[in-house]
C-alpha positions, 0 to 999 in steps of 0.5 A: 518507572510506572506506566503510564494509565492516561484515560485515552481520549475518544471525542473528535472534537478533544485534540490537545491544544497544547500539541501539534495538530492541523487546526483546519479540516482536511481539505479545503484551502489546505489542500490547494496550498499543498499542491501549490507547494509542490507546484514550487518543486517542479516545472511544469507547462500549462498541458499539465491543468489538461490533464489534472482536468481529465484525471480519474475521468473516461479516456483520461489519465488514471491517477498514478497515486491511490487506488481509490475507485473512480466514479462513473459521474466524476466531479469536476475535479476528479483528483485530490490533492495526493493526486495532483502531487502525483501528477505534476511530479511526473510532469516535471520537466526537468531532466535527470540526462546523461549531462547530471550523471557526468556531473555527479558521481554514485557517492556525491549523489547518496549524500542527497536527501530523497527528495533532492535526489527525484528533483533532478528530473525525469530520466532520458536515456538508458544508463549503464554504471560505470564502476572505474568512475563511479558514474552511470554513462549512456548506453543503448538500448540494443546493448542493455538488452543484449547484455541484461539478456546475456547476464539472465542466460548465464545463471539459473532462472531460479537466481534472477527476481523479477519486482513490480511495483505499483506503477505499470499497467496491467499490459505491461504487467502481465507480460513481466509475469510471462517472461519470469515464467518463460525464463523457468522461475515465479520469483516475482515479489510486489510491492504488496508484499510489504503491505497488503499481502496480509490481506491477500494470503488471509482473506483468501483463506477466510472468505475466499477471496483475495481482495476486499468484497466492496463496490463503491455502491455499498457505500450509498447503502451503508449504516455504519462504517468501521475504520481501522488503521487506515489514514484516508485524508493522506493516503486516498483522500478522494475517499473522503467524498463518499464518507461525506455523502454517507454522514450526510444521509445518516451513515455513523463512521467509528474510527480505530487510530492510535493516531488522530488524523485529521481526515477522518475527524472532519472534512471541507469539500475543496468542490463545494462553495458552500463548505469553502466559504460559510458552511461548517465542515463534515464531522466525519467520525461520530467516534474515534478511539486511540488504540494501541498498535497491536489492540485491534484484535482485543477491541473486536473481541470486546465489542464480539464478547458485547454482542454475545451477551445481547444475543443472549438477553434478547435470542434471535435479534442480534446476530443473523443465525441463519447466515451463521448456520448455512454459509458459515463454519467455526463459529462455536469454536470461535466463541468458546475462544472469546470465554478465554479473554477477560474485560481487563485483559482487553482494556490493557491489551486495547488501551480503551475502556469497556465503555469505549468498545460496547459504545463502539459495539452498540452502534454496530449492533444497531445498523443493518448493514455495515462495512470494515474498512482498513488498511496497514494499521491492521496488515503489517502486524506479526497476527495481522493475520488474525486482525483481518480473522476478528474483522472478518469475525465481527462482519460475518456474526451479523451478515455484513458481507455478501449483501448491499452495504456491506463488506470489507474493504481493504485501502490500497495504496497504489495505482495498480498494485491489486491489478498487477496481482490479477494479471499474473505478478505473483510468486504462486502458480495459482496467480497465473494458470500453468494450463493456460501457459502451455496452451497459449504460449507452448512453453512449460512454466514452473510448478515451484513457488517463487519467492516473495519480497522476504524471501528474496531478501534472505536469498539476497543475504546469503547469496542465492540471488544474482540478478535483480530486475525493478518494474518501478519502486525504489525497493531498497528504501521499502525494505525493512532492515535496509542497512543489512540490505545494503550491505549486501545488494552490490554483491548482486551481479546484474540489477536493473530498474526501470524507472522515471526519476532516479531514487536511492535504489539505483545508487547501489549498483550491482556488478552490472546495473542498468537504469532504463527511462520509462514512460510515466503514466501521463505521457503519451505512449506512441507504438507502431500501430498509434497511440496506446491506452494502458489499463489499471485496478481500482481497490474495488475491483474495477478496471479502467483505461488510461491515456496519457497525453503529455509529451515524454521526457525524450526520444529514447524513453520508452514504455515500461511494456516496450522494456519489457518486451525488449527485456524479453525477447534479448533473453529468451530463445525463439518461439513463434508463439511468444510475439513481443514485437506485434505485443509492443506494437498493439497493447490490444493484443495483449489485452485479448491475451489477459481475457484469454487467461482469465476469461471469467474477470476480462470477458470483453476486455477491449471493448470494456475498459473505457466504460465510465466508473470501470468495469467490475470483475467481479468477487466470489464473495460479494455474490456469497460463494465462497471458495475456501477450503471448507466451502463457507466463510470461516470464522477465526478462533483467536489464538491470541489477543494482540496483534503484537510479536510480544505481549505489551507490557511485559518490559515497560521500557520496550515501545512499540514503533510504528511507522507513519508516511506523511501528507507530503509523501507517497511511498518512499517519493518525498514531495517536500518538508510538510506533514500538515494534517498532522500539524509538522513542519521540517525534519522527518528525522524525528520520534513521536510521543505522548507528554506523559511517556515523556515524563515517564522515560525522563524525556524532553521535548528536542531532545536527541535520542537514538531508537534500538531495536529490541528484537534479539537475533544477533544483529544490532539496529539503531538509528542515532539523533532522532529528535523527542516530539511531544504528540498526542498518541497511546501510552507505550507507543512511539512514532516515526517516518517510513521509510526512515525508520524501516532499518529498526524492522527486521527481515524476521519481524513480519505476519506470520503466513504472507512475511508482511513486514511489521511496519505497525509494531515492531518494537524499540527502547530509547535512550539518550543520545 
């Protein structure tokens, strides 16, 4: 079978009429049919359009979707349609009591879909599994914690892994960073493990900073930007209005995809009449080229090599070589690994022309400030670390970071998953400072790094691990190689989650397993001292405060900070300094505390957080000091040029799989059965891939396939009866949703120096059946 060698298309407007795509714009109608969908999925009361009125907004509600900035002057209508779906799955007032857990045992309820299962409704009470009937029965606070207490006390801290993801605020999430410390261990993994701490680990490294260098003022002021791997129109579509405003003063927006998504491509305005009726929709991308997954780190190399070559007909007008000389290091180095890479070798790798990457080149050589916007396209890559060194590369030959209109910047996915990272969750000493640990809390915190979501995995398998406790997330279905996972997770003896709606991660019970009702971030959160505010961190580095003001599910839900607290105080022994009870009472004090340990990002905390547009913490690198190894920012010698575990092509009946969420999903919550902006309806349990692969591997449309994993450690992974969809997509990849899909990664496949998960490019065969 000859590979396939099908000229990749790069005009916005050349979607194939012969495959799925949406034909409207993002946005627009589409977007109020989306959320009138997921209106169908719930029960809510009329309080609901209150708070979609004062989401993202001062003293409102912070979105508990995206991560995307929140203006100082908001729109009317400061959510998107994710947002709103957010919102009203929270507001679901539907119930998940102790009346639906007597009626349904643990094995009939792992027979519901996902989406099902998180229709059952907000949880009410606590819930202790009872493995004699197989049901999770009523229990009381005071023996939850007096037991989860207990069983913390009974093994050594360094057993217990505390995970966090997204949702809690930055309270609640510092307390559970102080408590793993307290206890004696910094296992504290995050969902960011499984997607950005590629960033995180690497871009500290390169320019000295863990986070991405942009405020949303950089793009008032930009000449072009450059996506890679990031999917705006699903993952944060309040993004889009900015991207408008910049094409409409000139800004050129060149995307890198191997899939064509619809938000980037063009965009109707839902708060504009104008667009709503008779204009013509925003063109976003001016170019938009399908790369291959895995070919990010040969295109940057290309439009580097371009570069070179122009500085060397026309010296000194090209790169910024006094930025180079004074604030930089490696770059010598750097270009003598660009001589090893040949034009051939860089269209195979890439699956774009030489034309494609010096068009792409000339517009960035042609705009005096630029920004690289990405997101797990590039992270969850075996050289992810290397993608973000190239785009890192790419921005520092011309000065692109540290000056207005400039930057990188990284896409989150959730609400608060940077901030719960700068207040302390995290498995190093460096994420919470051990000095002030003693002198705040005169308690000795342990020097050993902690493991992260990998690593706790492995401990899981070979049973290192005997306690699991969730801040939020529905862990098992976000980890890779979940059926081993599985597997092994009842072995645990104590797992806790503390949750809003029940998800598949509580149907494998440990020994002992608790399910413990929080408060979402729309309810209203009443402590002894009166109404609290929870705050949250933007992408950009910005901290805003959040009041809900729903009622909550039930009497006995509490606050993820008042679980915590009580967690806490039932396991560790007395200590006058460590005040849990005053903390739950007042959440003010505990954000006194955050400026106490961080006083150069939380100076004036309380008095700060409901400044409208949030207040920024600030960014070493943005202001150009970098705090690196070598004092500079580091250009990154490539050491290869994909992005791959192996090499594409060296077995032409090996694909690459990447895995996709979508636009009627956030994470691993299913809102319903329609991807629209990619132009799908129905089953998720289905394989993307182009006509001419089809052809190529003897497929046809329909067809039922099984997908193996091709990654030799002993261990078979397979899932059966996927159905063949044609789609328009790069030879030598397929597609397929997240979090179906995740049993074909291994634990193993991962970035090389932060174990991200290599969602984006793990590799697979299929064969029929």
């Amino acid at each position: 079978m000859e590979k396939s060698k099908a000229t990749p298309r790069h005009s916005p407007t050349q979607q194939d009429p012969d495959l799925p795509f949406d034909r409207q714009p993002s946005g627009g109608w589409g977007s109020f049919k989306g959320i009138k969908q997921v209106l169908g999925n719930v029960q809510v009361s009329p309080h609901a359009l209150k708070i979609l009125g004062k989401l993202n907004k001062p003293k409102g509600v912070m979105c508990s979707s995206c991560a995307w900035a929140k203006p100082a002057d908001p729109k009317v209508a400061e959510f998107c349609e994710n947002g709103a779906k957010a919102t009203l799955w929270e507001m679901d007032e539907r119930r998940a009591d102790s009346a639906f857990f007597e009626q349904h045992t643990l094995t009939k309820l792992r027979e519901m879909h996902d989406h099902a299962l998180e229709k059952a409704g907000r949880l009410t009470e606590p819930m202790r599994y009872d493995p004699e009937t197989d049901k999770y029965r009523t229990a009381t606070w005071e023996e939850a914690f007096a037991e989860i207490g207990r069983e913390l006390n009974a093994i050594d801290p360094e057993q217990s892994v505390f995970y966090a993801s997204g949702h809690a605020g930055l309270e609640a999430s510092y307390l559970y960073a102080l408590f793993a410390r307290a206890l004696g261990h910094q296992n504290l993994p995050q969902s960011s493990n499984m997607c950005h701490e590629t960033t995180s680990v690497n871009l500290q490294k390169f320019i000295g900073t863990p986070v991405g260098t942009c405020t949303l003022e950089d793009f008032e002021h930009c000449d072009a930007i450059f996506f890679f791997g990031q999917n705006t129109g699903t993952n944060s579509p309040r993004f889009l209005h900015n991207l408008k405003e910049a094409v409409k003063r000139g800004c050129r927006i060149v995307t890198f995809n191997p899939i064509r998504e619809r938000g980037l491509i063009e965009f109707t305005d839902p708060q504009s009449v104008a667009q709503m009726t008779l204009a013509p929709p925003t063109k976003i991308s001016e170019k938009y080229y399908q790369v291959r997954p895995g070919g990010d780190i040969a295109v940057i190399a290309g439009m580097m090599k371009f570069l070179l070559a122009a500085e060397e007909r026309y010296p000194g007008t090209i790169l910024d070589r006094s930025f180079i000389e004074t604030e930089t290091t490696g770059f010598d180095e750097t270009v003598r690994a660009l001589d090893n890479v040949t034009w051939p070798e860089i269209e195979r790798l890439s699956g774009l022309t030489r034309a494609m990457i010096e068009e792409a080149a000339e517009i960035y050589m042609d705009a005096e400030r630029a920004i690289g916007i990405y997101g797990m396209g590039l992270t969850q890559h075996v050289n992810g670390w290397l993608n973000l060194g190239m785009l890192c590369n790419l921005l520092l030959m011309r000065g692109n970071i540290g000056k207005r209109g400039t930057g990188i910047s990284p896409v989150r996915g959730h609400s608060n998953v940077q901030g719960q990272r700068t207040v302390g969750i995290g498995e190093k000493s460096s994420h919470m400072p051990t000095d002030k640990l003693r002198a705040l809390y005169d308690i000795d915190p342990p020097e050993q790094e902690g493991l992260n979501a990998v690593h706790a995995c492995e401990a899981i398998l070979d049973g290192r691990v005997k306690a699991m406790i969730c801040l939020g997330g529905n862990l098992l279905r976000a980890l890779p190689d979940r059926e081993r996972m599985e597997q092994a997770w009842p072995r645990l003896r104590l797992t806790v989650h503390i949750a809003t709606k029940p998800n598949r991660t509580h149907l494998v019970p440990g020994e002992i397993s608790y399910i413990l009702p929080c408060l979402g971030r729309v309810d209203e959160d009443v402590q002894e001292t009166g109404p609290q505010t929870v705050t949250v961190e933007d992408s950009l580095s910005h901290i805003y405060g959040s009041i809900g003001t729903a009622s909550p599910p039930g009497p006995h839900v509490r606050s993820e900070l008042a679980i915590v607290a009580g967690m806490a105080k039932a396991t560790l022994p007395p200590n006058p300094k460590l005040k849990w009870d005053a903390w739950t009472a007042d959440y003010g004090l505990v954000r006194d505390l955050i400026e106490q340990t961080f006083p150069d990002e939380f100076a004036r905390f309380n008095e700060r957080m409901h400044q409208p547009g949030g207040f920024y913490r600030g960014n070493s690198a943005a202001e150009r000091r970098w705090e690196t190894e070598s004092g500079r920012a580091e250009f990154t010698p490539p050491t290869t040029f994909t992005a791959l575990g192996s090499p594409p092509g060296h077995d032409e009946t090996v694909m690459t799989l990447t895995t996709l969420r979508s636009n009627d999903q956030f994470n691993t919550t299913i809102y319903g059965f329609s991807d629209r902006l990619r132009g799908l309806q129905g089953s998720r349990h289905i394989l993307l891939i182009s006509p001419d692969e089809m052809k190529r591997l003897e497929l046809r449309e329909g067809q039922s396939v099984t997908l193996t994993s091709t990654v030799d450690d002993g261990v078979e992974r397979r899932i059966e009866g996927l159905k063949i969809t044609a789609y328009d997509l790069p030879p030598g990849c397929v597609a397929g949703y997240y979090p179906e899909l995740n049993p074909l990664v291994p634990l193993s496949y991962h970035e090389t120096y932060s174990q991200t998960p290599g969602y984006k490019g793990a590799p697979v065969r299929i064969t029929a059946g």
